[in-house]
N, CA and C atoms as a LAMMPS dump frame, in Angstrom:
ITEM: TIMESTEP
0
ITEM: NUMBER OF ATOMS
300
ITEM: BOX BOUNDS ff ff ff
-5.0000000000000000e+02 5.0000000000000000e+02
-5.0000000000000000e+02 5.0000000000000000e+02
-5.0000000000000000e+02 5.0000000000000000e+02
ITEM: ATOMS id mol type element x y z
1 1 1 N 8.134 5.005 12.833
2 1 2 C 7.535 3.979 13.663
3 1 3 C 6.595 3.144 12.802
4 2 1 N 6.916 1.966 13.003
5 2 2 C 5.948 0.631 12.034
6 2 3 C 4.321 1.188 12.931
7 3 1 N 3.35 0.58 12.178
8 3 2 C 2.521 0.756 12.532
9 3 3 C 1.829 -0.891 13.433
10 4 1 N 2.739 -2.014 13.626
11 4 2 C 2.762 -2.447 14.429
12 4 3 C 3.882 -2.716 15.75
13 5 1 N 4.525 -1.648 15.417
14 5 2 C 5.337 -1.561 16.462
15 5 3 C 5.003 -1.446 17.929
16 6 1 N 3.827 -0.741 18.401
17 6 2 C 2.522 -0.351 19.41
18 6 3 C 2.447 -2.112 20.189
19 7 1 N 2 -2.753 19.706
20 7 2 C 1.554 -3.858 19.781
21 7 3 C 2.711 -4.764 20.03
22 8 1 N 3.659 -4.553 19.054
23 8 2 C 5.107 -5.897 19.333
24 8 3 C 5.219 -5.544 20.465
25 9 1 N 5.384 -4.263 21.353
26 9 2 C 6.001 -4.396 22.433
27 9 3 C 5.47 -5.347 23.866
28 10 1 N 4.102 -5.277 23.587
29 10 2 C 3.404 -5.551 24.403
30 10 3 C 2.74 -7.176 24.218
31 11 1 N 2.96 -7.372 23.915
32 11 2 C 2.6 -8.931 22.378
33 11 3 C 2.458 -9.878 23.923
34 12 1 N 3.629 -10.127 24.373
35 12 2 C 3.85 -11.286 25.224
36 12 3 C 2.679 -10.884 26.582
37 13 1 N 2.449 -9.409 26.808
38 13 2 C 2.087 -9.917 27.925
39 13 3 C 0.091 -9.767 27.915
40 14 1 N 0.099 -9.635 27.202
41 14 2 C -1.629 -9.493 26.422
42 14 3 C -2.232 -10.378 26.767
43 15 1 N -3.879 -10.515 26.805
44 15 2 C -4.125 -11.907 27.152
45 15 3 C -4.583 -12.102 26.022
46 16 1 N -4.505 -13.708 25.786
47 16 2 C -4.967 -14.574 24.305
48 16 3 C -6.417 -13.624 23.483
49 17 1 N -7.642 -12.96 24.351
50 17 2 C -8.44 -12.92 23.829
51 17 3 C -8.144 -11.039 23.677
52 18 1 N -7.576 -10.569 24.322
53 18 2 C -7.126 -9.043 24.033
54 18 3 C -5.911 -8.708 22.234
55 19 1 N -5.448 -10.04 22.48
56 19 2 C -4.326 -10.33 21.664
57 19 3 C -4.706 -10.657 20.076
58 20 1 N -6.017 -11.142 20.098
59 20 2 C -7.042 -11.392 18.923
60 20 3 C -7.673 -9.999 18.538
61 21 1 N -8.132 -9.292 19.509
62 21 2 C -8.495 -8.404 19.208
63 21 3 C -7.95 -7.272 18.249
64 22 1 N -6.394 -7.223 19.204
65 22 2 C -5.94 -6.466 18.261
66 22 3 C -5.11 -7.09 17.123
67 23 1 N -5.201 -7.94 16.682
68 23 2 C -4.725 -8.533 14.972
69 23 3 C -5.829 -7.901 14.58
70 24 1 N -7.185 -8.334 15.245
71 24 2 C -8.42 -8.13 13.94
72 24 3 C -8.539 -6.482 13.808
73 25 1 N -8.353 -5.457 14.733
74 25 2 C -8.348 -4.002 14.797
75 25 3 C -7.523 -3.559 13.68
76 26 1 N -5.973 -3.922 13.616
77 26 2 C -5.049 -4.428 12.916
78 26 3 C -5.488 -4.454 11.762
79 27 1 N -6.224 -5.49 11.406
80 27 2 C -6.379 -6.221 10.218
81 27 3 C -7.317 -5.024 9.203
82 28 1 N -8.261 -4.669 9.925
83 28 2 C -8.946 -3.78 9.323
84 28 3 C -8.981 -2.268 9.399
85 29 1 N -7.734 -1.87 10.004
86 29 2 C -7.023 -0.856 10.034
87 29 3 C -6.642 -0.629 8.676
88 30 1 N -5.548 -1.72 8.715
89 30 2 C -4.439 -2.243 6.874
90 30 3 C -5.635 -2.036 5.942
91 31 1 N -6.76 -2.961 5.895
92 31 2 C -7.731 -2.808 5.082
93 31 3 C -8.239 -1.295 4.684
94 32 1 N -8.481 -0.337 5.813
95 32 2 C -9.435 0.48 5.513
96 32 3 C -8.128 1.842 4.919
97 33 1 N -6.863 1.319 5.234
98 33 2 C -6.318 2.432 4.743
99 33 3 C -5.526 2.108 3.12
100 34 1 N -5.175 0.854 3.632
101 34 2 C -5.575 0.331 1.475
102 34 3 C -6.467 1.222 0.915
103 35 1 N -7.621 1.092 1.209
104 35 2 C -8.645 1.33 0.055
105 35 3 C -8.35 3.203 0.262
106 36 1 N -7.974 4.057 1.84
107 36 2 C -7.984 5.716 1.551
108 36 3 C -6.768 5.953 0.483
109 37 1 N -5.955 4.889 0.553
110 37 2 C -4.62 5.435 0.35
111 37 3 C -4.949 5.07 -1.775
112 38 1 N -5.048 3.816 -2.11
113 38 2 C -5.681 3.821 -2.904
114 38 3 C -6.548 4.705 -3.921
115 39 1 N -7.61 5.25 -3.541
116 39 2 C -8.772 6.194 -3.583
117 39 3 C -7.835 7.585 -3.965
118 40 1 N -6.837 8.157 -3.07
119 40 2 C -6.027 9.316 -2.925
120 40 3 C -5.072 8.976 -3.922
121 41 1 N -4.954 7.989 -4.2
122 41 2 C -4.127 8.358 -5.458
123 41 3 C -4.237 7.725 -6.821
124 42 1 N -5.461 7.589 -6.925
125 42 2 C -6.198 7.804 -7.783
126 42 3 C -6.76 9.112 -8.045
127 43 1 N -7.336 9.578 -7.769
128 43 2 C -8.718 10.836 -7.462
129 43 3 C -7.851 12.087 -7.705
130 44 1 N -6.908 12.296 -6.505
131 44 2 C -6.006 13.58 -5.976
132 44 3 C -5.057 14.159 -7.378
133 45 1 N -4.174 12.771 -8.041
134 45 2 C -3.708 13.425 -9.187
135 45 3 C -4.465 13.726 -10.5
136 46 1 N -5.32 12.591 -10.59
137 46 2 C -6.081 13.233 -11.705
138 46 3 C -6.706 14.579 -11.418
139 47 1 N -7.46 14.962 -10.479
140 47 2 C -8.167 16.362 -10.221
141 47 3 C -6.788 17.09 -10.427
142 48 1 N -5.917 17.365 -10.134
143 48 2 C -4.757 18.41 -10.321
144 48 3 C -4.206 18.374 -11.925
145 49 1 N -4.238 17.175 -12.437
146 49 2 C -3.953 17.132 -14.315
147 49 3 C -5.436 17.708 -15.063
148 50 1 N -6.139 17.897 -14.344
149 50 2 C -7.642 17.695 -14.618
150 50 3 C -7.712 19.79 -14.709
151 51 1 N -7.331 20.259 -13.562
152 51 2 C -7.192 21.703 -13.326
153 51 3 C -5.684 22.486 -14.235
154 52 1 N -5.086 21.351 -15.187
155 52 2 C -3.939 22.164 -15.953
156 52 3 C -4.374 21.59 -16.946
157 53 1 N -4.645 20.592 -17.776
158 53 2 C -5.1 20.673 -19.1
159 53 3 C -6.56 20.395 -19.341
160 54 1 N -6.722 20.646 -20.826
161 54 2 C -8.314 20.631 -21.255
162 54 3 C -8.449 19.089 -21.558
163 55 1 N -8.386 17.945 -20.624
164 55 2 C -8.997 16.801 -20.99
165 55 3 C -10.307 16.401 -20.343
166 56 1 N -10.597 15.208 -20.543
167 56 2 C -11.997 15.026 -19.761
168 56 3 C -11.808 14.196 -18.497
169 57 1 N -12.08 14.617 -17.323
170 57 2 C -11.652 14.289 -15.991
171 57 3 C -12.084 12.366 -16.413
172 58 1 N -12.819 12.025 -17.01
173 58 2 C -13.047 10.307 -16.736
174 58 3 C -11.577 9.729 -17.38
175 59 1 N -11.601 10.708 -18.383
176 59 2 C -9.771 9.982 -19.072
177 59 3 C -8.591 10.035 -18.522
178 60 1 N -8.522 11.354 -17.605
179 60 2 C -7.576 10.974 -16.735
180 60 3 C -7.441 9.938 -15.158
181 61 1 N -8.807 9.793 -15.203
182 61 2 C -9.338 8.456 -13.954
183 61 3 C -8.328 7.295 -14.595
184 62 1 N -8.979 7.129 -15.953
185 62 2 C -8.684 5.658 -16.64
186 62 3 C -6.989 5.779 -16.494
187 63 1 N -6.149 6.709 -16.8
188 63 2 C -4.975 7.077 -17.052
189 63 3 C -4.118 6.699 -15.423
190 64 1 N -5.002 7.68 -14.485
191 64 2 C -4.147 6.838 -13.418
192 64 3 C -4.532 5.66 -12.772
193 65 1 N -5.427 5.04 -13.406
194 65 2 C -5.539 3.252 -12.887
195 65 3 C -4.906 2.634 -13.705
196 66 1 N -4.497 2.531 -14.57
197 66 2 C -3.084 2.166 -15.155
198 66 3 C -2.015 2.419 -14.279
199 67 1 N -1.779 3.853 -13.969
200 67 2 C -0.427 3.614 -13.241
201 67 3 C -0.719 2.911 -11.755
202 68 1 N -1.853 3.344 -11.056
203 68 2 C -1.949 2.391 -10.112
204 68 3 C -1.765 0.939 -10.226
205 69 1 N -2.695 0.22 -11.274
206 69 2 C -2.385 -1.145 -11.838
207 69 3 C -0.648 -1.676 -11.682
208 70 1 N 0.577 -0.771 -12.278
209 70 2 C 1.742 -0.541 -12.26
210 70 3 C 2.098 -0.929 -11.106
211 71 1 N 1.865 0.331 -9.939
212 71 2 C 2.018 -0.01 -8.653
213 71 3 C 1.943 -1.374 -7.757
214 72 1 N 0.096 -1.773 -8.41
215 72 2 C 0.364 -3.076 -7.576
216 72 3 C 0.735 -4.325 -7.9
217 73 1 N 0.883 -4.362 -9.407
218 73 2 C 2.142 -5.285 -9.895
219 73 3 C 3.749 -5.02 -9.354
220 74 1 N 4.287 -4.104 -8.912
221 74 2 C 5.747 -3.7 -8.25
222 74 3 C 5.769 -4.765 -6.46
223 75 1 N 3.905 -4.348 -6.137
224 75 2 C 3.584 -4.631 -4.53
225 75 3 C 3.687 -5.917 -4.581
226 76 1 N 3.478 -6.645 -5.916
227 76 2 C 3.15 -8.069 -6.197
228 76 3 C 4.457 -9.075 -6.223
229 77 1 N 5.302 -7.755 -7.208
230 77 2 C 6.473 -8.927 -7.213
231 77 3 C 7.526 -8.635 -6.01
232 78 1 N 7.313 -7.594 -5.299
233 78 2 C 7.975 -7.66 -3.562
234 78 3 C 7.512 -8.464 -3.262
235 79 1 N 6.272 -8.854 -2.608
236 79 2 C 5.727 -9.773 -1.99
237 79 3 C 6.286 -10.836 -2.248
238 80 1 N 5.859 -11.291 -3.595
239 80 2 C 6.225 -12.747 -3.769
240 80 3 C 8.215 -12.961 -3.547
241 81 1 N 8.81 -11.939 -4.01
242 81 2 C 10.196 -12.278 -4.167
243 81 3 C 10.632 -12.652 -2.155
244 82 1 N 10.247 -11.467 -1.631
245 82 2 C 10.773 -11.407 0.214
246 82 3 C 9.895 -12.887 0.508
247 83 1 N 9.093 -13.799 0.36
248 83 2 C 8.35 -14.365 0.205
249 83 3 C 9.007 -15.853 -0.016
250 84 1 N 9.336 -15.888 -1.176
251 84 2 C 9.781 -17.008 -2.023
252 84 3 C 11.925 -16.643 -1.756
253 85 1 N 12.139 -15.638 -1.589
254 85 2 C 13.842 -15.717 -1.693
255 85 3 C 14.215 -15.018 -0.367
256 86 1 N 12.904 -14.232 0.261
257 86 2 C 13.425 -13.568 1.663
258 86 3 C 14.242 -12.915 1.314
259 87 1 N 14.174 -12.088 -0.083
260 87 2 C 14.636 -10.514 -0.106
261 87 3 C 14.116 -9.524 0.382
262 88 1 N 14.168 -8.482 0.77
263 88 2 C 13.602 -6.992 1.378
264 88 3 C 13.529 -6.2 0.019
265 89 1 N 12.838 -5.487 0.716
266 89 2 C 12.464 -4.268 -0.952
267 89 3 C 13.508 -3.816 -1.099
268 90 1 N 14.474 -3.065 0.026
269 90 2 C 15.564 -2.163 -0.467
270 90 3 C 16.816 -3.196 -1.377
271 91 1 N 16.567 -4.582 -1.523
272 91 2 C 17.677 -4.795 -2.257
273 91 3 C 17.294 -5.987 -3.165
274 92 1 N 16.058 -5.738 -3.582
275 92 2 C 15.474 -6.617 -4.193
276 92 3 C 16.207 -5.872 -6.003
277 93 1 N 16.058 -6.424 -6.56
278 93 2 C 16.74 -5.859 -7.976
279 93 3 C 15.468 -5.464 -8.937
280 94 1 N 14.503 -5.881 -8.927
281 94 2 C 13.029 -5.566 -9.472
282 94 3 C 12.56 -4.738 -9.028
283 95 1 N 12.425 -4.006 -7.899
284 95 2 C 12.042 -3.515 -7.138
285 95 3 C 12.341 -1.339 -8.198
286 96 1 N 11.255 -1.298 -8.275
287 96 2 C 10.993 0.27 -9.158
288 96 3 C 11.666 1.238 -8.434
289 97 1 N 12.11 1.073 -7.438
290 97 2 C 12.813 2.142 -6.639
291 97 3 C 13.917 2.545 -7.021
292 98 1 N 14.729 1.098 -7.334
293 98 2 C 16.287 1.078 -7.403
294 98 3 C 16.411 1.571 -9.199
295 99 1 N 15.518 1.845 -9.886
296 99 2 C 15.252 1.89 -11.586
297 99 3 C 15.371 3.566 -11.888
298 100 1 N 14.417 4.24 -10.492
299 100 2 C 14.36 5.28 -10.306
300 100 3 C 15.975 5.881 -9.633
């Protein structure tokens, strides 16, 4: 289930100022789970590389914000491609999934 799926159903019969409400609930929903989801994967794998080898937990921070960095260059060029050519991720050809 999309996580605005809740809402499409009901979209039409909402009133204008209930209907604002929930974009902005919405809005900072997306926001606040960016930054958990973010945070978790950052933090979560380094502490587990952190508990199997002898490095220094700040080097493996730096190590996975790189691969995060990775990530949101992949988020970047979905966006722009579904965007600019109205491809979908699953058949976008850039897209890190299809590489994997």
């Amino acid at each position: 289930m999309h996580s605005s799926e809740s809402v499409s159903k009901v979209i039409t019969d909402l009133p204008r100022g209930e209907y604002e409400a929930q974009k902005t609930l919405f809005f900072f929903g997306q926001i606040l789970w960016g930054l958990v989801w973010s945070l978790l994967a950052i933090f979560i794998p380094s502490l587990f590389f952190w508990t199997l080898i002898d490095v220094e937990y700040r080097k493996l921070l730096i190590v996975q914000m790189i691969v995060f960095i990775i990530i949101l260059l992949e988020k970047l060029i979905n966006i722009s491609i579904n965007l600019i050519l109205e491809v979908g991720t699953e058949s976008n050809i850039f897209s890190f999934g299809i590489i994997a």
